[in-house]
C-alpha positions in Angstrom: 80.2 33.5 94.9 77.3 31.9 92.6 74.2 34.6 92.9 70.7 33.4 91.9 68.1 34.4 89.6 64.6 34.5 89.3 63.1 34.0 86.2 59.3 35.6 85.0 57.6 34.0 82.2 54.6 35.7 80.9 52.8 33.0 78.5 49.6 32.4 76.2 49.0 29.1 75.4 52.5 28.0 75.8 52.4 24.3 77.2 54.1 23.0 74.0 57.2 25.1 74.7 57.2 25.5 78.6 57.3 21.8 78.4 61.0 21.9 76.8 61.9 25.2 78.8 60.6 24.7 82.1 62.6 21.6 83.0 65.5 23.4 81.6 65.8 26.4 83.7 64.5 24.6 87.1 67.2 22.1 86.7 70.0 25.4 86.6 71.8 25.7 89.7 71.9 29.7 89.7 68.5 29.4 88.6 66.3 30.0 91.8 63.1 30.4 91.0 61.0 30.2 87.8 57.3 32.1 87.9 54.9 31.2 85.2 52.4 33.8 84.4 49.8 32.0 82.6 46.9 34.2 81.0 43.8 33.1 80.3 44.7 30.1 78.0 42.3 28.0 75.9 44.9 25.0 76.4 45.0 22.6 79.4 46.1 24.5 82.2 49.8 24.7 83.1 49.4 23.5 86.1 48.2 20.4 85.5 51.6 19.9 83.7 54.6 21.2 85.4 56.1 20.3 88.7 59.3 21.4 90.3 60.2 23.2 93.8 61.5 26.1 92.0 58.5 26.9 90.1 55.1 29.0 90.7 52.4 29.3 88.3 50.1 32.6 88.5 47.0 32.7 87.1 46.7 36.1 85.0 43.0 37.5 84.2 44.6 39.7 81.8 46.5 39.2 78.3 48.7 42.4 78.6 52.2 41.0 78.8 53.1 44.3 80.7 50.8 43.6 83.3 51.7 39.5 83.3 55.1 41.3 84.4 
């Protein structure tokens, strides 16, 4: 039996590398969902980016890694 993971991915101005990572984990068959956590970034948002059934991006008001989580 294959069992799934989710996958949490607290970031700060990560686009550069979430572009390499993101379609790498999504396309993962034990991989079953991938949540962004996106603080307050001065980059482009995320969103704008990244599309895949298995991901979610939250919007984070805070900076605190341990509360991303």
């Amino acid at each position: 039996m294959v069992q799934s993971i989710s996958i949490i991915i607290p970031t700060l101005n990560e686009k550069t590398n979430l572009s390499r990572l993101i379609p790498l984990l999504c396309n993962k068959s034990a991989v079953k969902q991938v949540i962004v956590v996106d603080s307050i970034s001065s980059t482009d948002a995320i969103e704008n980016h990244f599309s895949h059934d298995k991901l979610t991006i939250i919007k984070s008001r805070q900076r605190c890694r341990s509360i991303q989580m």
